[in-house]
Backbone as ProteinMPNN parsed JSONL, in Angstrom:
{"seq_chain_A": "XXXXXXXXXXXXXXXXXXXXXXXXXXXXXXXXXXXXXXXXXXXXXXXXXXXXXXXXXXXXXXXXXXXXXXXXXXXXXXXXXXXXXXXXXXXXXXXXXXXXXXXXXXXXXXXXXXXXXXXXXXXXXXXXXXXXXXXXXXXXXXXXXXXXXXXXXXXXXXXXXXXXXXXXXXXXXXXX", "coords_chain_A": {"N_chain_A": [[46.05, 26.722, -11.655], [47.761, 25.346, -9.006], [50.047, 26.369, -6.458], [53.04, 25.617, -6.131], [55.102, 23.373, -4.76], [58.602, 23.91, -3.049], [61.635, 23.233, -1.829], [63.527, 25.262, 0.327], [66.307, 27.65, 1.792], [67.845, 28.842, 4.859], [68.833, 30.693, 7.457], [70.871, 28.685, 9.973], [67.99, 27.895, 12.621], [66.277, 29.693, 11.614], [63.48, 29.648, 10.111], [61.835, 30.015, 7.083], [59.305, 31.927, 5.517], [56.688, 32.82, 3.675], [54.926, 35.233, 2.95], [51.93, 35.174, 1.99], [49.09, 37.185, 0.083], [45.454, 37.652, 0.946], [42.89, 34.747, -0.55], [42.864, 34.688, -3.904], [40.34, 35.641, -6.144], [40.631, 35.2, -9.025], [41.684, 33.562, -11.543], [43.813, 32.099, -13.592], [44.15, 30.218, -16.806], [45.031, 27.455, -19.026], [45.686, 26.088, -21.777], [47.26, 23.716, -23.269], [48.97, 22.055, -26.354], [51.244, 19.338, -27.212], [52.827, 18.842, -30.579], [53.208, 16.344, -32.508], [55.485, 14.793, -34.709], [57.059, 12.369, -36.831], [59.89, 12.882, -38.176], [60.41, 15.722, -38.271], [60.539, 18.54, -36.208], [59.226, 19.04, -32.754], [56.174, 20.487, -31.527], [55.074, 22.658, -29.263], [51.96, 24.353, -28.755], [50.431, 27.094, -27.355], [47.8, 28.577, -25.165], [46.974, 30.849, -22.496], [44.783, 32.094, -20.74], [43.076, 34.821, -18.902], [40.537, 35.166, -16.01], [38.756, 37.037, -16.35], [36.066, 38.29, -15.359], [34.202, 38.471, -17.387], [32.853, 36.927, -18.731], [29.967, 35.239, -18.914], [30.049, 33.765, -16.94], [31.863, 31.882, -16.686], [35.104, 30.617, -15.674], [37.199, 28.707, -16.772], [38.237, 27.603, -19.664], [36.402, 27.514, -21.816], [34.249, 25.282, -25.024], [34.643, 26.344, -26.941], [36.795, 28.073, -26.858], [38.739, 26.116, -26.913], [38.309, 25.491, -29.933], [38.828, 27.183, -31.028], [41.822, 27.291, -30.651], [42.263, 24.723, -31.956], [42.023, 25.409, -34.287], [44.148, 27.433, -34.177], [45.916, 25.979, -34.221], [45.893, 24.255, -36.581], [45.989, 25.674, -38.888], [48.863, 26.897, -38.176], [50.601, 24.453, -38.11], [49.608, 23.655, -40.766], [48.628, 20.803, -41.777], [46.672, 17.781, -41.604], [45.744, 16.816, -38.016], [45.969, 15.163, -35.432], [44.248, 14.473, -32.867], [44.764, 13.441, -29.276], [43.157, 13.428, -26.282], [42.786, 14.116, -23.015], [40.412, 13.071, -20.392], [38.661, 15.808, -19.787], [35.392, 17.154, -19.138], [35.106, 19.297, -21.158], [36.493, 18.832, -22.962], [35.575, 16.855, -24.109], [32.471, 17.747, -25.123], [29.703, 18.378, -27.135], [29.163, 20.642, -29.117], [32.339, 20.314, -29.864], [32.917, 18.076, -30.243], [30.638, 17.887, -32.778], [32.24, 19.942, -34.243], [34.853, 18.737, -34.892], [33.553, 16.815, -36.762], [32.854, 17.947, -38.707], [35.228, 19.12, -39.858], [37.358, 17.478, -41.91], [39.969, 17.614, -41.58], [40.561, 17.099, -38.847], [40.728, 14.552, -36.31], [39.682, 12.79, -33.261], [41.072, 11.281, -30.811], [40.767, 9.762, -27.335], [41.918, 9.489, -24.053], [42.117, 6.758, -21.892], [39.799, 7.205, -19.063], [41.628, 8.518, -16.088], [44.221, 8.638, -16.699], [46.64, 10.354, -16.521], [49.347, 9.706, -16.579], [49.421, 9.215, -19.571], [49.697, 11.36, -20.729], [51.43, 13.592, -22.115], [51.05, 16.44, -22.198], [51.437, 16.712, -19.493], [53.503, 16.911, -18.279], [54.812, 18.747, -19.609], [53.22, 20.845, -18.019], [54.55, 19.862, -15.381], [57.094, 20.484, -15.882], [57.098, 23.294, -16.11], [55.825, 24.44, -13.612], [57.904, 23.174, -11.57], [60.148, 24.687, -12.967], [60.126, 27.361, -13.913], [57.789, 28.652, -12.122], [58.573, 27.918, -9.94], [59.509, 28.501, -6.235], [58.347, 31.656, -6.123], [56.76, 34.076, -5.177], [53.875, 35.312, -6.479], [52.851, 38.529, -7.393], [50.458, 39.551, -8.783], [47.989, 38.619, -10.844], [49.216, 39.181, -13.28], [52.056, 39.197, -13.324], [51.956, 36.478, -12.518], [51.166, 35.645, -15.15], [53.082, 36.269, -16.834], [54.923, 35.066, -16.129], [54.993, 32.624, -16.774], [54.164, 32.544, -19.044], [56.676, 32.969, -20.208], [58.183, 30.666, -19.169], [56.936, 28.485, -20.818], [57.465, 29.822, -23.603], [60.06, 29.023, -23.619], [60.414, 26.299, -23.258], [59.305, 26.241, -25.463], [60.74, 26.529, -27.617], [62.741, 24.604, -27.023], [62.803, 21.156, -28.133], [64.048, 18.949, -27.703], [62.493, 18.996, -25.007], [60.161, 18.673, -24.95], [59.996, 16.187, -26.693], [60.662, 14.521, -24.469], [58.65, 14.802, -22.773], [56.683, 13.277, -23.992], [58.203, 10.816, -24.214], [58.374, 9.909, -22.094], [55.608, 9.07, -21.19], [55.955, 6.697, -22.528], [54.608, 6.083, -24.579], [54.901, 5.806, -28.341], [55.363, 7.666, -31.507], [54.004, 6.334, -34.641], [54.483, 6.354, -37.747], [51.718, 6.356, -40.336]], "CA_chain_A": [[47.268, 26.012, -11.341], [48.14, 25.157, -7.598], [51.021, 27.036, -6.166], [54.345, 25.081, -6.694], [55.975, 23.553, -3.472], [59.63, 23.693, -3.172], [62.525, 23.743, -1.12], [64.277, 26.71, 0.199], [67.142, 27.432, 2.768], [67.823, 29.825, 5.596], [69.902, 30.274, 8.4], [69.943, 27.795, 11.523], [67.425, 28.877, 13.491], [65.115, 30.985, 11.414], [62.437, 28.856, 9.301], [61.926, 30.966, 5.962], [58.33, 32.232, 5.415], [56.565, 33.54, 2.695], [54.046, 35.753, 3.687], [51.244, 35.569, 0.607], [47.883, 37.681, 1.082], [44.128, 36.636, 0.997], [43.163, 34.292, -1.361], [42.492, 35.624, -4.657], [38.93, 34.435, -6.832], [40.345, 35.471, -10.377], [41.636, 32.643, -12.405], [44.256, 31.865, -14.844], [43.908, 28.752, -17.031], [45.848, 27.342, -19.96], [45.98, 24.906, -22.831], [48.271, 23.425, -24.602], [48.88, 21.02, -27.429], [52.721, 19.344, -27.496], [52.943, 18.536, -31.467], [54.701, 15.315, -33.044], [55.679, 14.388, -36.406], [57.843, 11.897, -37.494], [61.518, 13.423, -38.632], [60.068, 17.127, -37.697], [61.041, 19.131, -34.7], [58.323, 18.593, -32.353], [56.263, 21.654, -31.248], [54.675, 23.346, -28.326], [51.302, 25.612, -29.137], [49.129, 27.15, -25.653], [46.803, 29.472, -24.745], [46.883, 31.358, -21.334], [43.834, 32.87, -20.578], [42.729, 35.279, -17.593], [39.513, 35.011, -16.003], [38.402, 38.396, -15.996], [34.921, 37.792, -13.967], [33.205, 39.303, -18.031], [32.761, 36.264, -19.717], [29.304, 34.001, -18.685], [30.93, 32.878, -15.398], [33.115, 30.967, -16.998], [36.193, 30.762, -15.234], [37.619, 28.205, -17.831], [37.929, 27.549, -21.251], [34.799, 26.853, -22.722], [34.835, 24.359, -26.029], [35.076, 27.453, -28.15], [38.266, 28.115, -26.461], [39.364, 25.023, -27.385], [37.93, 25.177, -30.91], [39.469, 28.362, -31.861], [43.221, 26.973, -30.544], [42.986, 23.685, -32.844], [41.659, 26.03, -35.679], [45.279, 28.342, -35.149], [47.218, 25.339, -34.639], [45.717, 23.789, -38.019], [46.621, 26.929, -39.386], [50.013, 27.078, -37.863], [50.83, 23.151, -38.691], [49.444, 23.069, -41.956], [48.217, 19.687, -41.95], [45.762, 17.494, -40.357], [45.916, 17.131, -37.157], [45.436, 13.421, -34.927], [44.406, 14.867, -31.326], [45.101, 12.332, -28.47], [43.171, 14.012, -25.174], [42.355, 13.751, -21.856], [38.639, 13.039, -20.778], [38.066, 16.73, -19.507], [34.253, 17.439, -19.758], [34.677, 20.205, -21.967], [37.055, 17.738, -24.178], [33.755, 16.139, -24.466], [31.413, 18.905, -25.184], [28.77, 18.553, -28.072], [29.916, 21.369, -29.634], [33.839, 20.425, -29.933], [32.32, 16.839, -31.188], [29.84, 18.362, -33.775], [33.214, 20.751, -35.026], [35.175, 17.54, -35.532], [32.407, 15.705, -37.698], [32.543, 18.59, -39.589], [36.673, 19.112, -40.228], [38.075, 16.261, -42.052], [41.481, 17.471, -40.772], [40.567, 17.117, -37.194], [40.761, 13.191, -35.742], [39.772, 13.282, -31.662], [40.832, 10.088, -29.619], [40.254, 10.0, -26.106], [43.017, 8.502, -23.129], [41.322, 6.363, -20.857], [40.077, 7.865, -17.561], [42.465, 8.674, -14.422], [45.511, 8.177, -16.91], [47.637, 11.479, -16.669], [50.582, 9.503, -17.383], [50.104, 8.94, -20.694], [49.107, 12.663, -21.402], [52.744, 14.071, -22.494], [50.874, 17.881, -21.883], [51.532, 16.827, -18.448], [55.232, 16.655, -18.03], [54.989, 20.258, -19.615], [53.248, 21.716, -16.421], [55.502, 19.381, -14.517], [58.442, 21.351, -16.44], [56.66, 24.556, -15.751], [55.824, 24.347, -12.245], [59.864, 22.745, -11.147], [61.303, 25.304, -13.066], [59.8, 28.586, -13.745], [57.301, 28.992, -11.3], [59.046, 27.422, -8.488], [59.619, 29.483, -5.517], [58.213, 32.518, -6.7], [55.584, 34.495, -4.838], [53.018, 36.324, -7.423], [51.917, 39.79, -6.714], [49.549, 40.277, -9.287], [47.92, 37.841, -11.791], [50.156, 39.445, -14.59], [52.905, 38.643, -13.276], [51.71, 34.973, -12.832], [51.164, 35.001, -16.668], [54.07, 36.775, -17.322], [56.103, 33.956, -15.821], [53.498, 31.166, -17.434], [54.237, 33.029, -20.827], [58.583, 32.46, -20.323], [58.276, 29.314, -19.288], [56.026, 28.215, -22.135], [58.228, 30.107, -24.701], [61.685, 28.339, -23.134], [59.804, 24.791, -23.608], [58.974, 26.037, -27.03], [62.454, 26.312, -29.119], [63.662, 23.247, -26.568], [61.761, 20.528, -28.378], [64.391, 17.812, -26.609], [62.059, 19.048, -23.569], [59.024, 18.103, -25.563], [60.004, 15.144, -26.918], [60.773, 14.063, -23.422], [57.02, 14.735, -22.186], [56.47, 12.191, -24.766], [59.223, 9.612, -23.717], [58.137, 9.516, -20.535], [54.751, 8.385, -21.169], [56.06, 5.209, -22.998], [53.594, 6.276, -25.998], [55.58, 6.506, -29.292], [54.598, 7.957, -33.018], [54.195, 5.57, -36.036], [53.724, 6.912, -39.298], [50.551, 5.659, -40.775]], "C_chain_A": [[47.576, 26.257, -9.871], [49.369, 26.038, -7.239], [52.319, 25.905, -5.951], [54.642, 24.678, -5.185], [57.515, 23.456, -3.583], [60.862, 23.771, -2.292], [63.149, 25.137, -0.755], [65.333, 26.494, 1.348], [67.218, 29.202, 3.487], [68.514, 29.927, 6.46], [69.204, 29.518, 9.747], [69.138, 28.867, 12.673], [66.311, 29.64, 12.936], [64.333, 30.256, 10.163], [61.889, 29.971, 8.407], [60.232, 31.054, 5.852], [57.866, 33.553, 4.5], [55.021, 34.096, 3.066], [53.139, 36.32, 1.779], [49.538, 36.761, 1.612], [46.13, 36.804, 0.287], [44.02, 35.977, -0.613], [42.42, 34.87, -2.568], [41.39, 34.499, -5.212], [39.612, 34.108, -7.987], [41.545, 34.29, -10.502], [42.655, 32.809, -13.302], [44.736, 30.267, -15.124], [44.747, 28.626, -18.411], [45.67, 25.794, -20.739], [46.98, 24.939, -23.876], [48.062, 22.084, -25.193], [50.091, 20.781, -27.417], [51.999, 18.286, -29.274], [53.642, 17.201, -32.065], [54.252, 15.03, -34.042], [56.646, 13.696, -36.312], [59.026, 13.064, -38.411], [61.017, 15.25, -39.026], [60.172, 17.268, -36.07], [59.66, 19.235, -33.98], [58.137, 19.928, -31.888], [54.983, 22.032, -30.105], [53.405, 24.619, -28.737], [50.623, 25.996, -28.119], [48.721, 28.201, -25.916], [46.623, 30.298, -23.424], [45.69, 31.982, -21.381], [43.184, 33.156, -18.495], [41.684, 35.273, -17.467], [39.351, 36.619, -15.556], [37.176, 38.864, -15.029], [34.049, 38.181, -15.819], [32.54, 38.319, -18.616], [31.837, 34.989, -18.905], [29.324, 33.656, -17.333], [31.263, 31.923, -15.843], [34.546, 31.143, -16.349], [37.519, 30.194, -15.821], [37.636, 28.314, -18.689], [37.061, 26.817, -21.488], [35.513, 25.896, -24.407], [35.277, 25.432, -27.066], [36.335, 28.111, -27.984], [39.109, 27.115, -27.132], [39.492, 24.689, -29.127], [39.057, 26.369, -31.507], [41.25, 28.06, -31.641], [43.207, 26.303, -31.407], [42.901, 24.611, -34.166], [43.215, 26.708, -36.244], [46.166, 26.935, -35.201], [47.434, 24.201, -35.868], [46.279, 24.613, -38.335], [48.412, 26.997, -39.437], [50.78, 25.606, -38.376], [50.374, 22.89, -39.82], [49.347, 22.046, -42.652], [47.172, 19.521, -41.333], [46.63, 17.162, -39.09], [45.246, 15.646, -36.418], [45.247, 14.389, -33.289], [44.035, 13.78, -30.249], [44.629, 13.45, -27.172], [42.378, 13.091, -24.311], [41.03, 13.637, -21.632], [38.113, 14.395, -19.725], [36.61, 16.955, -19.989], [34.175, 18.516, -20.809], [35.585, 19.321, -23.332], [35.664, 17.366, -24.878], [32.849, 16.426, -25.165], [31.121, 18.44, -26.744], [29.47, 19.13, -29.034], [31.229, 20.954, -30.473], [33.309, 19.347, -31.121], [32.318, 17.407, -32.851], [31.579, 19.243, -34.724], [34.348, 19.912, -35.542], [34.722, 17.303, -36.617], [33.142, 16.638, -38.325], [34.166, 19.319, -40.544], [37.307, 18.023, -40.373], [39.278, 16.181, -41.507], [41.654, 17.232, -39.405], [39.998, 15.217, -36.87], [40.632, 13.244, -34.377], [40.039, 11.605, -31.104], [41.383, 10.4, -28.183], [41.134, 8.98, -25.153], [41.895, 7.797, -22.114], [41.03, 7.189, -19.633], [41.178, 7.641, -17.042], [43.556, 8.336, -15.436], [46.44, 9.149, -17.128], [48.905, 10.914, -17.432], [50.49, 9.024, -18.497], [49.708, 10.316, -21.384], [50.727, 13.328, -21.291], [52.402, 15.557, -21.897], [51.061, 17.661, -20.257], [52.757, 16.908, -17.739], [55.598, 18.285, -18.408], [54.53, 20.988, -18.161], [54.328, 21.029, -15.238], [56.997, 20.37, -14.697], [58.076, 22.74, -15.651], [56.811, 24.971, -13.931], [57.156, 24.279, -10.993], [60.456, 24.251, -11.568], [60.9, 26.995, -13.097], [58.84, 29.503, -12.74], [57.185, 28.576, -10.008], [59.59, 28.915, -7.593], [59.019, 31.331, -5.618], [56.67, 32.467, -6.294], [54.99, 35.699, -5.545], [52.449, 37.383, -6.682], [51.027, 40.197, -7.077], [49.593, 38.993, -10.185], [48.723, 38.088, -12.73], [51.029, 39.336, -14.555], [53.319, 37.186, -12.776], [52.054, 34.623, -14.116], [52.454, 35.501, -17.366], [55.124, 35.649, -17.156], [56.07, 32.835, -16.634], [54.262, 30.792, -18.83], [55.977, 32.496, -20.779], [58.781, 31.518, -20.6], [58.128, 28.831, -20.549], [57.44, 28.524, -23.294], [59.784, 29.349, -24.43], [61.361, 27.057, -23.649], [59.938, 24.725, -24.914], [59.642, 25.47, -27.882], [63.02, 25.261, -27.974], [62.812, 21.953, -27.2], [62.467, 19.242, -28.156], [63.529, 18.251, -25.528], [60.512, 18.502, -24.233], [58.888, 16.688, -25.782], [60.091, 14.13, -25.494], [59.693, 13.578, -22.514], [56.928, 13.487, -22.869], [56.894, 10.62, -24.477], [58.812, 9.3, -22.584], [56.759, 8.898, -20.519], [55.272, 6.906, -21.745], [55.422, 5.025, -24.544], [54.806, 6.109, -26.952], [54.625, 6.813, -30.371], [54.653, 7.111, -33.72], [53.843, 6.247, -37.154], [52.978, 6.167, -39.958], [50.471, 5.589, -41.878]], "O_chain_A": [[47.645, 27.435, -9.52], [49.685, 26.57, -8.302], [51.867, 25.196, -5.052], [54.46, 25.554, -4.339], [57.762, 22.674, -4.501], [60.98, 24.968, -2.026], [63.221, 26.033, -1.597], [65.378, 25.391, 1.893], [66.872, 30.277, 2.996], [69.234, 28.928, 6.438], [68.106, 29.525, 10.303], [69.41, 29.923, 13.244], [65.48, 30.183, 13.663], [64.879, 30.487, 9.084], [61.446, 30.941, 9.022], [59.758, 29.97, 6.192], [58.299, 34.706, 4.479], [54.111, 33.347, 3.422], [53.42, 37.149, 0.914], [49.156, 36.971, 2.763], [45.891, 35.873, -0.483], [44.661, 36.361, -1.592], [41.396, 35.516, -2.344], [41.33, 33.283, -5.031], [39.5, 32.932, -8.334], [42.301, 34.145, -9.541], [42.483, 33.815, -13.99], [45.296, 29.442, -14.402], [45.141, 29.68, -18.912], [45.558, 24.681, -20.225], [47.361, 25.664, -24.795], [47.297, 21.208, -24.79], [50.695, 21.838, -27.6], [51.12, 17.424, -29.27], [54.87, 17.211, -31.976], [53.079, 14.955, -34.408], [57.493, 14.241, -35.605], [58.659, 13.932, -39.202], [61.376, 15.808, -40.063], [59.984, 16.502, -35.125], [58.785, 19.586, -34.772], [59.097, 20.68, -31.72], [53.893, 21.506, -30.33], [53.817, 25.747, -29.007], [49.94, 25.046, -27.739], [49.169, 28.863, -26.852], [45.395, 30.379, -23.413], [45.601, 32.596, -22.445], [42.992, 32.441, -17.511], [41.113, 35.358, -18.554], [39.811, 37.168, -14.554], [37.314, 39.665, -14.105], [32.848, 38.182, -15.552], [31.487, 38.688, -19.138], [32.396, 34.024, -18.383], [28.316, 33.219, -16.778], [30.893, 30.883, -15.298], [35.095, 32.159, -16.775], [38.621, 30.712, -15.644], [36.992, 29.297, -19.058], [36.987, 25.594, -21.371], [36.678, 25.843, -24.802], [36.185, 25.278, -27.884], [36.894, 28.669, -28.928], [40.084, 27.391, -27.832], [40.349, 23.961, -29.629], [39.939, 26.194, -32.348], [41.987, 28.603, -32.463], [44.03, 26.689, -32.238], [43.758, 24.472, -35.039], [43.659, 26.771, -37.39], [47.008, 26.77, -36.084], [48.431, 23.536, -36.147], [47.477, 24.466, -38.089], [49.087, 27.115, -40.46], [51.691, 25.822, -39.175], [50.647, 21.742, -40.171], [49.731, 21.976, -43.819], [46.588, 20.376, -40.666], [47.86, 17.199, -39.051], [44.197, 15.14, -36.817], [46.235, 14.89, -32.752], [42.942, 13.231, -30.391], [45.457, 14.32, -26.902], [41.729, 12.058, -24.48], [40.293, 14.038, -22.533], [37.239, 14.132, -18.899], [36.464, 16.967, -21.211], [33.084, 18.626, -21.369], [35.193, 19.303, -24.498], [35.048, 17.633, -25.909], [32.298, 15.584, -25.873], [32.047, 18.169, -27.509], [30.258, 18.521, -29.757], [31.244, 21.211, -31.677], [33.25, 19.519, -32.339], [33.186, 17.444, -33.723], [31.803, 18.904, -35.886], [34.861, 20.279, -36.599], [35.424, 17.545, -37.599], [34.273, 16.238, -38.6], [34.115, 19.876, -41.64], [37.83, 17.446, -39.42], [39.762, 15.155, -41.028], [42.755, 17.169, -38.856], [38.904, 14.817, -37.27], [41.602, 13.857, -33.93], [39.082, 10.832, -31.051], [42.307, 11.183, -27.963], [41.105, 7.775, -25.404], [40.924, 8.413, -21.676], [41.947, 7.857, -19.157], [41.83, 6.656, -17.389], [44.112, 7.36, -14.932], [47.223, 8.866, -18.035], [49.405, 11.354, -18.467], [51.42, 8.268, -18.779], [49.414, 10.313, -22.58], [51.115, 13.521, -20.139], [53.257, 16.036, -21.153], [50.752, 18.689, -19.654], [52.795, 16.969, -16.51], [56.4, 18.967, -17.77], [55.3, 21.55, -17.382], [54.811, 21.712, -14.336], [57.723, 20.808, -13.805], [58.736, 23.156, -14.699], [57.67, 25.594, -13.306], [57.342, 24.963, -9.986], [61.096, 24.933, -10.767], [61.416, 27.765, -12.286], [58.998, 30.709, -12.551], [56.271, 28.697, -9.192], [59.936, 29.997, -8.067], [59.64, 32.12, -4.905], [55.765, 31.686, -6.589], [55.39, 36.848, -5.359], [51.768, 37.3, -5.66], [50.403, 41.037, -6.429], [50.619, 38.345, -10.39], [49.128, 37.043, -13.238], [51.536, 39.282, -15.675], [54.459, 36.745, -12.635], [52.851, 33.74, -14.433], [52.762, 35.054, -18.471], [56.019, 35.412, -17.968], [57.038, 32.226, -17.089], [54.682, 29.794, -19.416], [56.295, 31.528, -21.471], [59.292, 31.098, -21.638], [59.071, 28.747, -21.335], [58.216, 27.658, -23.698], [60.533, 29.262, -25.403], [62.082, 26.66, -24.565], [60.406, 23.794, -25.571], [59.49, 24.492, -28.614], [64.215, 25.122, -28.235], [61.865, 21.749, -26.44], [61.755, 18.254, -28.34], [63.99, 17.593, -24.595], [59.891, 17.752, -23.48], [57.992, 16.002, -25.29], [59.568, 13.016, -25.539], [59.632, 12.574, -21.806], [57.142, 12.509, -22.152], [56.209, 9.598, -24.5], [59.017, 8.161, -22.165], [56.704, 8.013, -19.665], [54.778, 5.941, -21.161], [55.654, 4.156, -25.385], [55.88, 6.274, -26.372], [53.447, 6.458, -30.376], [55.81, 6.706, -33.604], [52.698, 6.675, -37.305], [53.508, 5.109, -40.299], [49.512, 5.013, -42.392]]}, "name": "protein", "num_of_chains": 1, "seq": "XXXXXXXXXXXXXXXXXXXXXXXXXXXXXXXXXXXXXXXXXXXXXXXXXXXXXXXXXXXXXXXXXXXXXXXXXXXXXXXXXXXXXXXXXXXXXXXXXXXXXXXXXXXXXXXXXXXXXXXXXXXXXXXXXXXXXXXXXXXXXXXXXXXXXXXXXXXXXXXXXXXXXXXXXXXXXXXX"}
């Protein structure tokens, strides 16, 4: 995630400066899923993950990252599950595919390229970014994710801030 730009103020005369230090390699990456149901409270499930340098050289989430989130948030939703994503190559991945086929509860359709705006998970980092990790110079990855993690959980129990991601694409739900 990019570093946030944002306004600030200072006195006339003295231009405010945030003095960060070199740039760091290590990595933190995140997925989420925003939930909708028809006449249910709409819900928020993610993943934060740090790149530790141990894992492959992966710096991302691999599909098994991805596999093991829909698995808790089957689990956690107790239904099937319709997933509407973006065309990330690891979206993509063989693997993820093949673990589909093979879970009747799992449905994958795919947004056209270059179309962020109709990806609702995108209005969440938009949320994120504006509000919790605005202005705010990190001293240590853990207190990146520490912030990540607030945010996230504030979004959670607001699910007018969810539904909103949603609204703003133009998309709506039908019950099938």
């Amino acid at each position: 995630m990019t570093p946030p730009h944002a306004r600030t103020w200072s006195r006339r005369g003295h231009t405010p400066v945030v003095r960060v230090r070199g740039r760091s390699r290590r990595r933190v990456s995140i997925a989420a899923l925003t939930c909708y149901k028809p006449d249910h409270r709409s819900r928020l499930i993610y993943r934060p993950r740090r790149d530790d340098g141990r894992r492959d050289g992966r710096k991302s989430f691999a599909w098994t990252d991805y596999r093991d989130l829909l698995t808790a948030a089957h689990q956690q939703l107790g239904g099937p599950i319709v997933l509407v994503w973006d065309n990330l190559n690891v979206h993509k991945a063989a693997g993820l595919r093949e673990f589909a086929e093979r879970h009747e509860w799992l449905t994958i359709f795919h947004l056209p390229p270059y179309a962020p705006d109709l990806n609702p998970v995108e209005g969440i980092w938009s949320l994120l970014r504006r509000g919790w990790l605005s202005n705010t110079a990190f001293t240590t990855p853990e207190h990146l994710i520490h912030r990540i993690r607030r945010g996230l959980r504030h979004i959670q129990y607001r699910s007018d801030l969810i539904d909103g991601c949603l609204t703003e694409t133009g998309l709506t739900i039908r019950p099938g």
